[in-house]
C-alpha positions in Angstrom: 37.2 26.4 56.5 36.9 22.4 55.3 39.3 20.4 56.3 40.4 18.8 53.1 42.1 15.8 54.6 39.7 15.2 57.0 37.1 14.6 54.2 39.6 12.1 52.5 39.9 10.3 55.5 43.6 11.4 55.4 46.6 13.1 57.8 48.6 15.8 56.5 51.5 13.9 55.3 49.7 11.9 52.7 51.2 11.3 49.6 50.2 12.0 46.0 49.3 8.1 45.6 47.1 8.1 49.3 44.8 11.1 48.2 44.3 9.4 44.9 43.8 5.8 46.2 41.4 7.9 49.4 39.5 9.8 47.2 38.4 6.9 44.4 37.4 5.3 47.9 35.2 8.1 49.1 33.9 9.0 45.6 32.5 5.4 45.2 30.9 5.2 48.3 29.4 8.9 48.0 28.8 8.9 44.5 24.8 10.1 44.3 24.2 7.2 42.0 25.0 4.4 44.1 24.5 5.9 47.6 20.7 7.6 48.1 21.2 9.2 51.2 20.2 12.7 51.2 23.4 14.0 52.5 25.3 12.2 49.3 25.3 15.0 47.0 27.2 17.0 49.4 29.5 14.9 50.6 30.4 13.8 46.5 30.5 17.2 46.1 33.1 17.7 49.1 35.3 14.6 48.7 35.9 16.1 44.7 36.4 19.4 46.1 39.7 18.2 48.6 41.0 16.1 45.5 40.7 19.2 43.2 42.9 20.5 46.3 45.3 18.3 47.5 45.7 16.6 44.2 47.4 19.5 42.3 50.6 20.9 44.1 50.5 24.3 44.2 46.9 23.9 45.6 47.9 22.1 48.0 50.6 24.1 49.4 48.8 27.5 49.1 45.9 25.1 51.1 48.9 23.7 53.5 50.6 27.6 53.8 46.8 28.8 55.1 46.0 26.1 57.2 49.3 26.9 59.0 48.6 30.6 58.9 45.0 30.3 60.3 46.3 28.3 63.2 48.9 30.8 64.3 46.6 33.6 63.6 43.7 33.0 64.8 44.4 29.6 67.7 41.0 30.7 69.4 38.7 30.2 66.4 40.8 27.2 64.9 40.2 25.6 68.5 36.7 26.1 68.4 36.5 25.2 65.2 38.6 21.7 65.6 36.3 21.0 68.9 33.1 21.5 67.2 34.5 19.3 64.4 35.7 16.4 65.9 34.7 16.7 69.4 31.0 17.7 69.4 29.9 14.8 67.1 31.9 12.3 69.7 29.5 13.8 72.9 
């Protein structure tokens, strides 16, 4: 599962105004046109993706309501899944 707020560059308890303000940030930056890495497309394609998300309010708290349910579900595979996400790129 992406972590939508992680791709914005934002914490949980962002408002409407941060995600839009975070995600004309990221989309300029990652926008194919002006950015020729080869991992641009993707990550264009990401950052639109979490704004589709967190932008629209019933998205977002269907997104929020999993996110909480797949961390009391499953803790093991949301802890290996948080340590190989931020942690592994940090070693």
């Amino acid at each position: 599962m992406t972590d939508h707020y992680t791709t914005l560059g934002l914490d949980s308890a962002a408002t409407l105004a941060d995600v839009k303000k975070a995600f004309r940030q990221q989309a300029s930056s990652w926008h194919p046109d002006k950015n020729a890495a080869p991992e641009a497309p993707a990550r264009f394609r990401a950052v639109q993706e979490a704004y589709e998300v967190l932008s629209d309010a019933d998205k977002r708290q269907a997104y929020d309501d999993n996110r909480r349910r797949n961390l009391l579900d499953s803790p093991i595979e949301t802890a290996r899944e948080i340590w190989q996400t931020y942690f592994n790129p940090l070693l």
